[in-house]
N, C-alpha and C positions, 0 to 999 in steps of 0.2 A: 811766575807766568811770563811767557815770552810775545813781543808782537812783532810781527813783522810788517813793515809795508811795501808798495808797489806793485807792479805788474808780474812782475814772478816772487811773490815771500814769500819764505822760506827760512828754515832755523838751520840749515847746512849750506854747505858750499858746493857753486854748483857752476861748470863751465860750459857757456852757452857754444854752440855750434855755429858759426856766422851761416855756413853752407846751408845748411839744415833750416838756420830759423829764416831763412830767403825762400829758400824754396816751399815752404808749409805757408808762411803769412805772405809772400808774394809770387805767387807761382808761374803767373806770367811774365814776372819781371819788370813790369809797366813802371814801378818807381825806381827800379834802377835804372831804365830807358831815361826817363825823366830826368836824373840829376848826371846818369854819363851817356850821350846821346853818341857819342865815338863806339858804345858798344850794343846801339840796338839793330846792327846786324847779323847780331847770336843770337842760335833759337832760343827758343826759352828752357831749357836743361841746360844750355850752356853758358847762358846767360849768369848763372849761379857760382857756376863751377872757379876755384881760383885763378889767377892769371898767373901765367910762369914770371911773369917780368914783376909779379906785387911784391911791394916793399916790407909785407909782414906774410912771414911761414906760419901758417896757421896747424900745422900738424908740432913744427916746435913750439911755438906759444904756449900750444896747449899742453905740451908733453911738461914745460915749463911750467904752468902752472898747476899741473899734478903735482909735481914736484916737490913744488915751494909750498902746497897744502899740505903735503907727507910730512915735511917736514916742520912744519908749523905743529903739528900734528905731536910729532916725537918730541916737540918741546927744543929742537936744534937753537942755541942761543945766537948765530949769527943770524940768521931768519926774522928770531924774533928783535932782537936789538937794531937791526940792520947794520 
């Protein structure tokens, strides 16, 4: 028997969307206004969207962390050892 807990459990591996999970749980952006007040004069769809200048590529990350699941997956012994 398996349990999971938290707000998303789940017994597979699963990579959240930052874009995605912004725009569905705050659609107006109001709590990103809140904590970066430099960017509440983007509408709110662009509010969401990534900044050219941010410090994390979130199209790599994620491609990165497909990856490293595939290969966790095939059993790859550097992955798993580190």
């Amino acid at each position: 028997m398996e349990l999971s807990l938290g707000y998303d459990a789940s017994p597979y591996f699963r990579v959240m969307n930052p874009v995605t999970q912004s725009q569905t749980h705050d659609p107006d952006g109001s709590y990103i206004r809140a904590w970066l007040p430099e960017l509440s004069g983007l509408s709110d769809k662009e509010i969401h969207l990534p900044r050219p200048q941010a410090i994390v590529d979130l199209k790599r990350s994620r491609a990165l962390a497909i990856e490293t699941y595939k290969e966790i997956l095939r059993g790859t012994p550097d992955v798993i050892s580190g």
